[in-house]
Residue frames as qw, qx, qy, qz and C-alpha x, y, z in Angstrom:
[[0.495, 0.099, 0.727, 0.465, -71.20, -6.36, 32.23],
 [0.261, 0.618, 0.121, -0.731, -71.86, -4.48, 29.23],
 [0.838, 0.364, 0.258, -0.312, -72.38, -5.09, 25.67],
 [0.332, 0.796, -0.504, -0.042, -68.71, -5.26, 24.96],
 [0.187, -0.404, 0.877, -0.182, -68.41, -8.18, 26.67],
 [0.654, 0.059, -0.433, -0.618, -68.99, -11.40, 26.62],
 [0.639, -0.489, 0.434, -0.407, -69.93, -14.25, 28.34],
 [0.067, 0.494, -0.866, 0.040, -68.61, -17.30, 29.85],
 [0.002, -0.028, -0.943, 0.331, -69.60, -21.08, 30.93],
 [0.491, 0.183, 0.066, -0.849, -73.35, -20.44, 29.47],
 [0.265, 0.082, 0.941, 0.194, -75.88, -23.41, 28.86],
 [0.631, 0.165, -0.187, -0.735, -78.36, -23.51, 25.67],
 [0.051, -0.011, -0.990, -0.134, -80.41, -26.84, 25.72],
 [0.145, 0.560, 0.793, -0.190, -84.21, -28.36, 25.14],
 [0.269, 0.594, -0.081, -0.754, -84.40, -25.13, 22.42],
 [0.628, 0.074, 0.658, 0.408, -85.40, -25.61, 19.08],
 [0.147, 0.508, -0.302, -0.793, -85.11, -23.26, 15.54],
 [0.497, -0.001, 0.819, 0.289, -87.25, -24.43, 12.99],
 [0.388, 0.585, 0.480, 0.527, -87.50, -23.38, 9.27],
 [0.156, -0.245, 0.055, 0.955, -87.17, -19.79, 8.16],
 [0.288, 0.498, 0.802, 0.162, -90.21, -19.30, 6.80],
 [0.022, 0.931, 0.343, 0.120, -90.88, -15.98, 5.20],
 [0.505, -0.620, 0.325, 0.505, -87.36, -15.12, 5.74],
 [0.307, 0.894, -0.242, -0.218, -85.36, -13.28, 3.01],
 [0.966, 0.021, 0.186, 0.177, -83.60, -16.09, 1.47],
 [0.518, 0.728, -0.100, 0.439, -81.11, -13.41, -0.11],
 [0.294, -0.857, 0.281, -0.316, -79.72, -12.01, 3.30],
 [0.581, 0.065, -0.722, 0.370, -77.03, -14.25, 5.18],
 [0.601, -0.656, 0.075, -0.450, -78.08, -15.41, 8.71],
 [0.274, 0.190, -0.862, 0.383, -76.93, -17.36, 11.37],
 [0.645, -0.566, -0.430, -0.279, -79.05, -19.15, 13.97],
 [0.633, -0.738, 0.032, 0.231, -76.87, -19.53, 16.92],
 [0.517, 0.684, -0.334, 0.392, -73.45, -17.92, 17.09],
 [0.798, -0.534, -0.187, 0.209, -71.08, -18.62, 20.00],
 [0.082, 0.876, -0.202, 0.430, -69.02, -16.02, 21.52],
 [0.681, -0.560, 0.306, -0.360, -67.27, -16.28, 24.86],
 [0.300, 0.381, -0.874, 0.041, -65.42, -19.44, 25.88],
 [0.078, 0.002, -0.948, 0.309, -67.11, -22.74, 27.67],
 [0.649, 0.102, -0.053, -0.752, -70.69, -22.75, 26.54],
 [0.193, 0.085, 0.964, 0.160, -72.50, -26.21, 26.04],
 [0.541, 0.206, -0.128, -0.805, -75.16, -26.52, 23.59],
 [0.031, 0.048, 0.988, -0.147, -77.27, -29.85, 24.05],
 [0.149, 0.529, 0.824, -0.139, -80.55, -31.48, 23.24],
 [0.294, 0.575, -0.097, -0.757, -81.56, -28.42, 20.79],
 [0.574, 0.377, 0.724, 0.066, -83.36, -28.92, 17.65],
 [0.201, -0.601, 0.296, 0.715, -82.06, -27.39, 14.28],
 [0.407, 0.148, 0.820, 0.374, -83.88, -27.85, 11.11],
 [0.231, 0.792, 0.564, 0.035, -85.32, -26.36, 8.06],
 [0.123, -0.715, 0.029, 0.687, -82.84, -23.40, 7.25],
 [0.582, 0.765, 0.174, 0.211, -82.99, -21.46, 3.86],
 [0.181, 0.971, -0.103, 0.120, -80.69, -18.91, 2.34],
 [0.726, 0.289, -0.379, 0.495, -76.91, -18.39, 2.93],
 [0.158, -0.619, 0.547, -0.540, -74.84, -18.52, 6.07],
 [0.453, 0.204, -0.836, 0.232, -74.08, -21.08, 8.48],
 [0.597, -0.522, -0.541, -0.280, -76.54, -22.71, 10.43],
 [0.815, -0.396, -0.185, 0.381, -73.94, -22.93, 13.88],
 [0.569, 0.551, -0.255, 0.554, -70.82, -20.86, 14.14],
 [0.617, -0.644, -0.091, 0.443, -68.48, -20.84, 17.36],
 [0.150, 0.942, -0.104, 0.281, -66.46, -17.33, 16.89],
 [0.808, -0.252, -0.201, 0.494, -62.60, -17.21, 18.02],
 [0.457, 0.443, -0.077, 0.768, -60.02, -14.32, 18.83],
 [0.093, -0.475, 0.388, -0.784, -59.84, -12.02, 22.24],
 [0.464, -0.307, 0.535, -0.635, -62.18, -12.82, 24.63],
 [0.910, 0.227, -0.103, -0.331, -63.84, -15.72, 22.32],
 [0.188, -0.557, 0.805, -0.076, -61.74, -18.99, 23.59],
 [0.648, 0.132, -0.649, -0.376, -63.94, -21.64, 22.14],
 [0.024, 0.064, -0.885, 0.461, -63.54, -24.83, 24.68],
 [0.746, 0.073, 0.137, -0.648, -67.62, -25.83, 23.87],
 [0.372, 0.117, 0.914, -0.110, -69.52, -28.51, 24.19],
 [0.566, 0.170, -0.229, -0.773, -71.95, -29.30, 21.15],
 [0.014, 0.108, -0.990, 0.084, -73.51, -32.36, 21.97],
 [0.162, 0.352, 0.922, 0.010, -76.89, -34.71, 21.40],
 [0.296, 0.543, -0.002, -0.786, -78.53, -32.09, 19.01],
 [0.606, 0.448, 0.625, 0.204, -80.50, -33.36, 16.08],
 [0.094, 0.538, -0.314, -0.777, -79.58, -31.03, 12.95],
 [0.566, 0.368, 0.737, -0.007, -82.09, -31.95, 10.14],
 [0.533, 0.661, 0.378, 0.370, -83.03, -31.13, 6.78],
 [0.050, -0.733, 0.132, 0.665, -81.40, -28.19, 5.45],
 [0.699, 0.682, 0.211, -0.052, -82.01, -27.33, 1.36],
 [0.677, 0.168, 0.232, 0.678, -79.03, -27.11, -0.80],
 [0.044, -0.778, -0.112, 0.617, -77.80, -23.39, -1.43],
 [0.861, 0.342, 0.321, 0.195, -75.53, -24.05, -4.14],
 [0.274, 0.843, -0.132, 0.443, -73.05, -22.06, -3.18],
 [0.425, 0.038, -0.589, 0.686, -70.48, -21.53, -0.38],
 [0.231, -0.135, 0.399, -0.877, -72.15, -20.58, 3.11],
 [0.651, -0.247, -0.217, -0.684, -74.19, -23.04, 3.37],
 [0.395, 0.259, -0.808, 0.351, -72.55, -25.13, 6.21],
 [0.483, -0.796, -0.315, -0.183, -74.90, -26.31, 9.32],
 [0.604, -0.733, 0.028, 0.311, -71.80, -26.14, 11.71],
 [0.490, 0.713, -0.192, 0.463, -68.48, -23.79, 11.30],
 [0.726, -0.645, -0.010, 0.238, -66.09, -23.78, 13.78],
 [0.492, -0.386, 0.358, 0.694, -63.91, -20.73, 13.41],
 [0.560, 0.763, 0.249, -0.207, -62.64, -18.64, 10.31],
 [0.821, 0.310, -0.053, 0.477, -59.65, -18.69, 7.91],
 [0.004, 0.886, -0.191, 0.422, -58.81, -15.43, 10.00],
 [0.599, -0.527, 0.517, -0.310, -58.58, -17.21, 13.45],
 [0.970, -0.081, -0.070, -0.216, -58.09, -20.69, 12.15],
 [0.657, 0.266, -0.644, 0.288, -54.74, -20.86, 13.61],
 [0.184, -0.459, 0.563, -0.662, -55.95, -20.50, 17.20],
 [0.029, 0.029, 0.956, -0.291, -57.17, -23.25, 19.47],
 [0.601, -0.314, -0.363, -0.639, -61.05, -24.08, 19.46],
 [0.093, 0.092, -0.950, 0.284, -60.69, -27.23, 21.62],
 [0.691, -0.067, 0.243, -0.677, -64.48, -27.33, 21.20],
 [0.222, 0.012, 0.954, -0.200, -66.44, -31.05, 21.47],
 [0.601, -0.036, -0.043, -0.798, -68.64, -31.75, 19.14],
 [0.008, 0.192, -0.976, 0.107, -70.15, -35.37, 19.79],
 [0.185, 0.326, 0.821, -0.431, -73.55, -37.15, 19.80],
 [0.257, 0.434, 0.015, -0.863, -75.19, -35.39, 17.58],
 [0.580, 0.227, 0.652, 0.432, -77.22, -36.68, 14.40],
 [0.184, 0.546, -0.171, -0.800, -77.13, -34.58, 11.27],
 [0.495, 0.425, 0.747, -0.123, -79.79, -35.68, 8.92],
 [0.479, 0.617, 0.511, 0.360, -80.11, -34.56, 5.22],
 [0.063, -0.860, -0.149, 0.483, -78.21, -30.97, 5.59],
 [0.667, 0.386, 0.341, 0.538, -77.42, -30.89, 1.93],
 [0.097, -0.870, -0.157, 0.458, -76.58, -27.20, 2.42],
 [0.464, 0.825, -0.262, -0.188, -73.20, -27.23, 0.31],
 [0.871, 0.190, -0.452, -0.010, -70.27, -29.33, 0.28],
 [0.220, 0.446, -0.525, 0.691, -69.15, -28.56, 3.65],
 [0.586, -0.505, -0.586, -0.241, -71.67, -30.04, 6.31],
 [0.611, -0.634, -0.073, 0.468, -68.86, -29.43, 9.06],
 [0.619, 0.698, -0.074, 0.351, -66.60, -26.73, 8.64],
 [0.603, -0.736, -0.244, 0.187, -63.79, -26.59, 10.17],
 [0.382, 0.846, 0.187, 0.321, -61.75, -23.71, 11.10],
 [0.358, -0.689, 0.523, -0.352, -59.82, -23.70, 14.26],
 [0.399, 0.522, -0.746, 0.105, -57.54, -26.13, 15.96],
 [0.003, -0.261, 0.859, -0.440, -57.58, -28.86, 18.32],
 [0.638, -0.036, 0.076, -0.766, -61.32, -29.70, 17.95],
 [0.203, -0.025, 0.978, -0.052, -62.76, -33.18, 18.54],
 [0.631, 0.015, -0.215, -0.745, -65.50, -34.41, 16.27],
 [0.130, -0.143, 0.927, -0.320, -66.94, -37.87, 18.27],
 [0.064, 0.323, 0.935, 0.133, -69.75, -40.64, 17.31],
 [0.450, 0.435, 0.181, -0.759, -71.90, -38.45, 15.69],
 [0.473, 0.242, 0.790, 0.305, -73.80, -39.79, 12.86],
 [0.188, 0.458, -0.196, -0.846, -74.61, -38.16, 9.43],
 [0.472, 0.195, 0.858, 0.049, -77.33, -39.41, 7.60],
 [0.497, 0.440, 0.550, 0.507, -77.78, -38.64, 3.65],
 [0.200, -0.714, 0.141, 0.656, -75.68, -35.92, 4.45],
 [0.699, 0.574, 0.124, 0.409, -74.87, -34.46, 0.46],
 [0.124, -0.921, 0.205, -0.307, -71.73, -32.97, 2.29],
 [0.683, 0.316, -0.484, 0.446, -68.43, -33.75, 3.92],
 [0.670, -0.736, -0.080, 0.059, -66.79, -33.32, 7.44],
 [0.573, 0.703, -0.062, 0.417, -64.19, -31.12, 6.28],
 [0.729, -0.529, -0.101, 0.423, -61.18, -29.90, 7.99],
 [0.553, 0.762, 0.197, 0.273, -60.82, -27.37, 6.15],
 [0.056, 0.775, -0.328, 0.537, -58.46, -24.48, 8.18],
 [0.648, -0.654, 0.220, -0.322, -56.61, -25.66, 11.36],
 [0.346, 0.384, -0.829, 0.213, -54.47, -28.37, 12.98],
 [0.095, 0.116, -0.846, 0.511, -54.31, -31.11, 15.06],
 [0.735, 0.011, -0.016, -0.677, -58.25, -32.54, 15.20],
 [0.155, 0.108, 0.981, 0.051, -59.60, -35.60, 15.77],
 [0.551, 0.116, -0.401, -0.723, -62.25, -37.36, 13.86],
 [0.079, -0.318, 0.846, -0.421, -63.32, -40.22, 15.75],
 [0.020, 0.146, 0.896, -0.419, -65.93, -42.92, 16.27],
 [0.336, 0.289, 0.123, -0.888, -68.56, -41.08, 13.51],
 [0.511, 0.318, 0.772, 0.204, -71.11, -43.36, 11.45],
 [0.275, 0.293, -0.370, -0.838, -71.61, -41.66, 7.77],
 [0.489, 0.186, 0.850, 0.066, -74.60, -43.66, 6.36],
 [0.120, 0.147, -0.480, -0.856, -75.34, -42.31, 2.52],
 [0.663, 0.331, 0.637, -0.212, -78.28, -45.23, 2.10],
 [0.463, 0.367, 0.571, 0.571, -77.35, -44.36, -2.00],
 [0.038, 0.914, 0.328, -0.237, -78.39, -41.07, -1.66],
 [0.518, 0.699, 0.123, 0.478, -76.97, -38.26, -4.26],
 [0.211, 0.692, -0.312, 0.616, -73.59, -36.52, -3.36],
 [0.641, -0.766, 0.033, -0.031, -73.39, -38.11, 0.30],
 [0.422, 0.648, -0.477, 0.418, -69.88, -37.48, 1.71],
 [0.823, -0.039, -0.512, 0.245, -67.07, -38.25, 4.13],
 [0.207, -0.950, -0.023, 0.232, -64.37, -36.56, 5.18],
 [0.680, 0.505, -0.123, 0.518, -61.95, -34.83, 3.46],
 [0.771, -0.579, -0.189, 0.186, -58.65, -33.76, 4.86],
 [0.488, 0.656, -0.071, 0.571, -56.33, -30.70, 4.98],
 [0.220, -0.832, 0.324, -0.392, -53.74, -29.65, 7.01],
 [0.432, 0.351, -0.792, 0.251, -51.64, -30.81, 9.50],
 [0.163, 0.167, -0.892, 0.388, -51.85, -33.43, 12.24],
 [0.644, -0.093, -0.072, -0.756, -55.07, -34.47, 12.22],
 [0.176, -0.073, 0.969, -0.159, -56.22, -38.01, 13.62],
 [0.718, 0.050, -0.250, -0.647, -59.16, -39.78, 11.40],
 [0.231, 0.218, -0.947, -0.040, -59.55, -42.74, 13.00],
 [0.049, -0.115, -0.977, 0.175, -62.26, -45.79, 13.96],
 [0.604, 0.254, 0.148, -0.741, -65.37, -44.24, 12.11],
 [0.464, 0.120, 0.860, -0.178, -67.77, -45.89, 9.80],
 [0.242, 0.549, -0.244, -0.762, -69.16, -45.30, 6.27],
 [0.405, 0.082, 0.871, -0.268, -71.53, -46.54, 4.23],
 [0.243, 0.584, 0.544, 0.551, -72.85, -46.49, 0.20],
 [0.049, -0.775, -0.009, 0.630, -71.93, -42.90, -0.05],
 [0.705, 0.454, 0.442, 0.318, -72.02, -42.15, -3.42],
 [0.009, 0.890, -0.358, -0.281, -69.83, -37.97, -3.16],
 [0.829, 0.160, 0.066, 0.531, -67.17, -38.10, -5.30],
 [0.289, 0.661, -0.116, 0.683, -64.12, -35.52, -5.40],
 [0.219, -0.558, 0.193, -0.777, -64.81, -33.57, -2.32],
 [0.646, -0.376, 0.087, -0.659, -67.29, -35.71, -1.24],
 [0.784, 0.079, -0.592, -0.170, -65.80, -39.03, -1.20],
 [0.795, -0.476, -0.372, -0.054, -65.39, -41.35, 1.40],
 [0.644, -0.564, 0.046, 0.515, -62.08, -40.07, 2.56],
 [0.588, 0.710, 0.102, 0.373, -60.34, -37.32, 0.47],
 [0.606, -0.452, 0.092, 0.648, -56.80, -35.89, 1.18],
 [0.477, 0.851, 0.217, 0.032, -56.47, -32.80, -0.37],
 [0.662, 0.402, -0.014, 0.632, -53.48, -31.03, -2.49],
 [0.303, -0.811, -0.251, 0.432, -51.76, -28.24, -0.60],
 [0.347, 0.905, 0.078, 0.235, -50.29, -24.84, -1.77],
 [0.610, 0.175, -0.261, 0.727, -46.86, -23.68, -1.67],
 [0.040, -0.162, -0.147, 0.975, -46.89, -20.60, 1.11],
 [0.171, -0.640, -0.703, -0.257, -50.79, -21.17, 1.26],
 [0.202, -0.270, 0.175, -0.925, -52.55, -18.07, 2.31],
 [0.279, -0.089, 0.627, -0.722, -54.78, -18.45, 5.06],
 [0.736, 0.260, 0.258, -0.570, -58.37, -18.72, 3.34],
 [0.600, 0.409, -0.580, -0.370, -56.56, -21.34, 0.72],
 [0.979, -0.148, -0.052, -0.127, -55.37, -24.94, 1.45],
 [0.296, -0.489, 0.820, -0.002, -51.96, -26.42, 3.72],
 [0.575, 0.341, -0.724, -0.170, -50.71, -29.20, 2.88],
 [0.862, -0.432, -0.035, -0.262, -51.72, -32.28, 4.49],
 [0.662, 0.443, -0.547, 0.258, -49.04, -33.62, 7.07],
 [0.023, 0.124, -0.869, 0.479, -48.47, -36.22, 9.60],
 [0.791, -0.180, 0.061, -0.581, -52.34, -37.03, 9.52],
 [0.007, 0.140, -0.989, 0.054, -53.10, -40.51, 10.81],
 [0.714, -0.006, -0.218, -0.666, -56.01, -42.44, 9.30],
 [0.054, 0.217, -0.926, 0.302, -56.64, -45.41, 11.32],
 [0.058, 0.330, 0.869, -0.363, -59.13, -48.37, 11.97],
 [0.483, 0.284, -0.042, -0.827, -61.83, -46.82, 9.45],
 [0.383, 0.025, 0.903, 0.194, -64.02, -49.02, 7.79],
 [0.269, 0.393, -0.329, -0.815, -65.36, -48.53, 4.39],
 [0.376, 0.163, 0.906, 0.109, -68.50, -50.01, 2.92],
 [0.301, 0.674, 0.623, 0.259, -69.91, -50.32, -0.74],
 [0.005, 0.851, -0.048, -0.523, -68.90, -46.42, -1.14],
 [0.713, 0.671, 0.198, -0.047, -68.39, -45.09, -4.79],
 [0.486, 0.667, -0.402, 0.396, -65.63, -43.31, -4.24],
 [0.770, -0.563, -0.232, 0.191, -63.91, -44.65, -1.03],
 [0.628, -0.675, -0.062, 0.381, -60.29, -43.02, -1.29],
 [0.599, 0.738, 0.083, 0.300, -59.45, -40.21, -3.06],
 [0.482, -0.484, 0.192, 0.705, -55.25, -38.61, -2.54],
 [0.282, -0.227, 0.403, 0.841, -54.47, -35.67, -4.34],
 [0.087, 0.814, 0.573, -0.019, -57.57, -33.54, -4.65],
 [0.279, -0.301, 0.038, 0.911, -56.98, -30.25, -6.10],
 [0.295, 0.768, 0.567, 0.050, -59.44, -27.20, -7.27],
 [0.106, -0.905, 0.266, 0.316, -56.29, -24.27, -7.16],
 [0.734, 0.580, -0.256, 0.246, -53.43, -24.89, -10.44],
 [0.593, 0.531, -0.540, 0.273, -51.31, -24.17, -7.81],
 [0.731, -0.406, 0.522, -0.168, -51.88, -26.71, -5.28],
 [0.495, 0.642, -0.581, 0.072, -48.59, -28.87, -5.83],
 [0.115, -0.574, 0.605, -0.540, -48.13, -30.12, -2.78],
 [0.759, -0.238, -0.566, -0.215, -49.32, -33.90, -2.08],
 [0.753, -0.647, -0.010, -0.118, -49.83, -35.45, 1.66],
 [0.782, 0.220, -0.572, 0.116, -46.80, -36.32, 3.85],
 [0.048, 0.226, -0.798, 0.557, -45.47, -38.17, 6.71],
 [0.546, -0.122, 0.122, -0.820, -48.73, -39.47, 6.47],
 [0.104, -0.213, 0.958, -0.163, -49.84, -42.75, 7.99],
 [0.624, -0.114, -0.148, -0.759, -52.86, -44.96, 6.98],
 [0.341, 0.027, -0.939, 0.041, -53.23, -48.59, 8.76],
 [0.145, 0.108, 0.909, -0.376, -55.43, -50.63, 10.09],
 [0.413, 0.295, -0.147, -0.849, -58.39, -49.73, 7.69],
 [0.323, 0.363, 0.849, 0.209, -61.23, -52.31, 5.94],
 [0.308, 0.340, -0.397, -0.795, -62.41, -51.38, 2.86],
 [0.520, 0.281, 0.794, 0.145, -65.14, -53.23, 0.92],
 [0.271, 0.517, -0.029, -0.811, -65.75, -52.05, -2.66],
 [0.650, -0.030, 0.735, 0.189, -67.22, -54.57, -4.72],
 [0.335, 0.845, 0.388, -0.151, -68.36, -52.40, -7.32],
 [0.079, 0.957, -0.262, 0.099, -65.41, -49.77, -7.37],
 [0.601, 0.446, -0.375, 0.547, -61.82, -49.09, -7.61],
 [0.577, -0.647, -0.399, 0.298, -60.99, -48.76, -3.70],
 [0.397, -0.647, -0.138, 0.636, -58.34, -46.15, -4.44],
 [0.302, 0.906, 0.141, 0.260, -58.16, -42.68, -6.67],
 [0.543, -0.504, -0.067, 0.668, -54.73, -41.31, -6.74],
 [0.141, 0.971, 0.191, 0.004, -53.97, -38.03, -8.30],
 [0.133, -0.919, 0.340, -0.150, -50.85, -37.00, -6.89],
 [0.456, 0.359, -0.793, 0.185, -47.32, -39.32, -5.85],
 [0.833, -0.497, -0.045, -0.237, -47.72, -41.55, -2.60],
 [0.733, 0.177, -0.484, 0.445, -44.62, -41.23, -1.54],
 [0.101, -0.378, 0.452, -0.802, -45.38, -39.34, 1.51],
 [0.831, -0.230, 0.085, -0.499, -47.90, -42.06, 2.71],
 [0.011, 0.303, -0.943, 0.139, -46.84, -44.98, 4.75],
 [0.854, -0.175, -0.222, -0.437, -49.76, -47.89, 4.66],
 [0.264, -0.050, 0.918, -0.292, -49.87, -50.91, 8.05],
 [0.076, 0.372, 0.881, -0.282, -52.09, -53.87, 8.26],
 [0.571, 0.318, -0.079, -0.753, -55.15, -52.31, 5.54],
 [0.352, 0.071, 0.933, 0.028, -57.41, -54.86, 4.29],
 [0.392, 0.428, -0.159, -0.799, -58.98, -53.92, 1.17],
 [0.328, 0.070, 0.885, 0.323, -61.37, -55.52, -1.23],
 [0.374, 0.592, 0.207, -0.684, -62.71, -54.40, -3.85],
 [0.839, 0.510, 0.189, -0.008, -63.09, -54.59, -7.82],
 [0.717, 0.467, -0.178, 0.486, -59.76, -53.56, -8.10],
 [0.578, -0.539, -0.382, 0.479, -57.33, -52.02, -5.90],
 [0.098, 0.969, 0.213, -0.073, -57.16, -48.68, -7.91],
 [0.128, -0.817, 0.562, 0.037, -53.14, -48.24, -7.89],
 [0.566, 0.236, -0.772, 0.167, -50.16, -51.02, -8.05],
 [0.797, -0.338, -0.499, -0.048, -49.64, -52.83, -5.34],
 [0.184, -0.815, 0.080, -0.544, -48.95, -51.42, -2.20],
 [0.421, 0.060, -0.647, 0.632, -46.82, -52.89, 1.04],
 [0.067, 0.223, 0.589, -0.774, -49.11, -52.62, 4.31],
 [0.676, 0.044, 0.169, -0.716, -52.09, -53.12, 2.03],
 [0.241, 0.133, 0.960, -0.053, -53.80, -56.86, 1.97],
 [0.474, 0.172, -0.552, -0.664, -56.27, -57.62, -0.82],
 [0.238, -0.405, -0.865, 0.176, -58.20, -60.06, 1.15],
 [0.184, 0.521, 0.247, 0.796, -61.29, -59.65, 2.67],
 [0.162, 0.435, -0.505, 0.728, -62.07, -57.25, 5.72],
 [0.287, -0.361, -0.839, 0.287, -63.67, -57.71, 8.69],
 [0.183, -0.448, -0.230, -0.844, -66.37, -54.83, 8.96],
 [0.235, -0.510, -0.766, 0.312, -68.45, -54.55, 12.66],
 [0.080, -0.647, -0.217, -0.727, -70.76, -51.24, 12.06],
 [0.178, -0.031, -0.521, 0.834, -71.24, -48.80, 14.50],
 [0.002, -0.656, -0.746, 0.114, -74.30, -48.09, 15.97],
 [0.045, 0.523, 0.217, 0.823, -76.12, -44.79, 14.66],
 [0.033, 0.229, 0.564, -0.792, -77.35, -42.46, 17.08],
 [0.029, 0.678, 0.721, 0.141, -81.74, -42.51, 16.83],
 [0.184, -0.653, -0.380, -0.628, -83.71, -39.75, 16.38],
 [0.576, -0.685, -0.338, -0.290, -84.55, -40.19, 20.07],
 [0.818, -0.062, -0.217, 0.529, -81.26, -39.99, 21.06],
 [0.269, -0.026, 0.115, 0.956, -81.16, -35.69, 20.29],
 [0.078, -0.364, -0.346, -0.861, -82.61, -33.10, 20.27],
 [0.209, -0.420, 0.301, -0.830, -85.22, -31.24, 21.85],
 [0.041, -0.128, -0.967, 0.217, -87.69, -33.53, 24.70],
 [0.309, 0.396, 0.422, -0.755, -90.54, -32.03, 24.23]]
């Protein structure tokens, strides 16, 4: 093996990176970068990065096949940049982000990484994101470049904290279903669920339209902005969600309008939703119920749950 290669089936775990002290906040870094295909990164400790560049980043295209495990890692504080590139995890890049990742991230907790408005980024296809928890995250679990993801089984808990977010949702066939989410207070970007506008004949690094996602069995509580359709930051994103399905959702919002449209909603079919809130934000809607839901939180993953044992 030489340095043109790279390697396979490699475990990092019981490491930990912390703070950058004395580091050139002006330079972009990366802490870990994954090359190679089948790697598992576990029980590592990640906290305290400055400056710009992504804390994480799995790398796709020739020999780089993705298919990782990222799992019971504690990712903690991380200052705002105020600026793109400040993401802890990136999976992928709008070059590669139509090729398979099929990485796993799962277990994990991510704990105040207010980097920018992108906490996850993702960038590649087929990835599973599974009961992690994000706590007064001021950031989103974004889906940003890719297909065909699942979102699954994650607790978001804001506690009121400034600019915490959800996930927001672009592209096509994506599955957001049977997380949790809690007085988040992001709006736009950051809100509890956001479905963004797509571009005609979108170039790569821009935004697809969203289509054939299925948002399912979420439950929404006390969040400012719980459900925004028809986000757009490009004049010409035109293009609103469709063939998109949303059922089996509870919403409480006693405070807030539950929904923020933007855009038509005729490409969204709504089952069996049970919303209540101060209003329902829209007319009245077939397959949603204005009564109010049954809510059973998921359990957050502890502190002691991740990261490093030592």
């Amino acid at each position: 093996m030489d340095s043109d290669e790279v390697a396979h089936h490699c475990r990092m775990t019981d490491c930990a990176v912390i703070g950058t002290s004395g580091a050139d906040s002006s330079r972009e870094s990366r802490w870990v970068g994954l090359y190679g295909s089948g790697h598992r990164v576990d029980h590592c400790t990640f906290q305290g990065k400055s400056g710009k560049g992504p804390t994480f980043v799995v790398w796709l295209g020739g020999e780089n096949g993705g298919r990782h495990q990222i799992d019971h890692n504690y990712f903690g504080p991380r200052e705002r940049l105020g600026k793109n590139g400040g993401e802890t995890i990136r999976l992928g890049d709008s070059k590669t982000s139509m090729l398979t990742g099929e990485c796993v991230v799962e277990q994990n907790l991510f704990e105040k990484c207010n980097g920018e408005t992108e906490c996850i980024s993702n960038k590649s296809c087929g990835n599973i994101y599974r009961e992690n928890t994000f706590l007064e995250v001021s950031g989103a679990l974004t889906l940003r470049h890719g297909n065909g993801c699942i979102v699954e089984r994650n607790v978001f808990l804001g506690n009121g904290a400034r600019g915490t977010g959800g996930i927001r949702i672009i592209g096509e066939d994506h599955i957001i279903r049977g997380n949790y989410l809690e007085r988040l207070t992001g709006d736009d970007a950051r809100s509890a669920l956001c479905f963004m506008m797509g571009i005609p004949d979108s170039p790569a690094h821009r935004y697809f339209q969203v289509k054939r996602a299925r948002v399912e069995n979420n439950s929404l509580v006390d969040c400012e902005h719980p459900i925004l359709i028809g986000l757009s930051d490009d004049k010409n994103a035109k293009l609103a969600p469709v063939e998109t399905t949303i059922v089996g959702n509870h919403v409480s919002s006693p405070k807030r309008p539950i929904i923020e449209a933007r855009c038509a909603l005729d490409g969204i079919t709504c089952k069996a939703n049970y919303f209540a809130g101060k209003s329902l934000g829209i007319p009245a809607v077939e397959g949603i119920n204005t009564v109010d839901p049954k809510v059973t939180p998921l359990k957050p993953i502890s502190r002691a749950e991740v990261g490093t044992t030592w």
